[in-house]
C-alpha positions in Angstrom: -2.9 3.2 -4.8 -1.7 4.0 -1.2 2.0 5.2 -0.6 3.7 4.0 3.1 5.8 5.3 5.2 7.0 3.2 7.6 8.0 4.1 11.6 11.5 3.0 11.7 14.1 2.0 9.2 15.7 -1.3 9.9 15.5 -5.1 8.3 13.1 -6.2 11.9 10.4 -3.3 10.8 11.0 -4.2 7.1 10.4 -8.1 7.4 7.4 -7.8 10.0 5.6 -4.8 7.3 6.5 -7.4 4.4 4.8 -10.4 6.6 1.9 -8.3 7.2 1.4 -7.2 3.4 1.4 -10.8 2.2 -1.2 -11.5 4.9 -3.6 -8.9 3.6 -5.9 -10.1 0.6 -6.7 -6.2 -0.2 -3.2 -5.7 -1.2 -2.5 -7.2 -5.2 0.5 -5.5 -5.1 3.7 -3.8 -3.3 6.2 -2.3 -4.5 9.7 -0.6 -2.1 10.4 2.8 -4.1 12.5 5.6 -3.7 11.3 9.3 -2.7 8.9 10.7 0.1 7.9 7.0 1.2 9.2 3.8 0.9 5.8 1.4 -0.5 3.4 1.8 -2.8 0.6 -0.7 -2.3 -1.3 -1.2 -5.1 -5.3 -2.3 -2.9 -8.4 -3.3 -4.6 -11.9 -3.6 -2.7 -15.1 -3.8 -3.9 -16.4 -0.1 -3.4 -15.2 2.7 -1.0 -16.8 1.7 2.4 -14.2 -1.6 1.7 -11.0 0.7 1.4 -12.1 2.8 4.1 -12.7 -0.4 6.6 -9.4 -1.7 5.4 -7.6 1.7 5.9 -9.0 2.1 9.6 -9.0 -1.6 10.6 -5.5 -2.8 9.2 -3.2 0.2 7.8 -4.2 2.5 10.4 -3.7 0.1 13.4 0.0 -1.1 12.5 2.6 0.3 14.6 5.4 -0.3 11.1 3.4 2.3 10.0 4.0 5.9 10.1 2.3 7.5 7.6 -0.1 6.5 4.6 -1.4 8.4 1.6 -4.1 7.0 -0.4 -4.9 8.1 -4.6 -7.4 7.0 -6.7 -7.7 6.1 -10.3 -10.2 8.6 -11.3 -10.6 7.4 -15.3 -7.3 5.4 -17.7 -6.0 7.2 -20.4 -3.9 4.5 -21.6 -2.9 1.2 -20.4 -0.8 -1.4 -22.1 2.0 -3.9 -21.3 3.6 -3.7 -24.7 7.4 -2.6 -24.4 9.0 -1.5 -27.8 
């Protein structure tokens, strides 16, 4: 999971970071949230030397972006799609 902060707030920055994300094969998922940073891109690679190539080679070199804080899964607990 990596949360994104983007540079500027404005529909230009917004539309060029949302063309970039669906450009990006790493990315299965994005998702515009509230809080401390406005994505949460939800990346899957093969094994760490992936993420890290990805992180310095395409997150790190947009200028949309401002700031970027990875997490990882360390083991599931539970995971279900079933609502009630």
């Amino acid at each position: 999971i990596c949360y994104v902060t983007l540079r500027e707030h404005n529909k230009s920055i917004g539309t060029k970071f949302i063309k970039l994300i669906n450009e990006w094969n790493e990315v299965l998922e994005c998702h515009n949230i509230s809080g401390n940073f406005d994505f949460m891109l939800k990346i899957a690679v093969h094994n760490m030397d992936e993420y890290y190539h990805f992180h310095v080679h395409k997150l790190s070199q947009s200028e949309l972006i401002a700031n970027v804080q990875s997490m990882f899964v360390m083991g599931t607990i539970k995971e279900t799609n079933i609502m009630v």
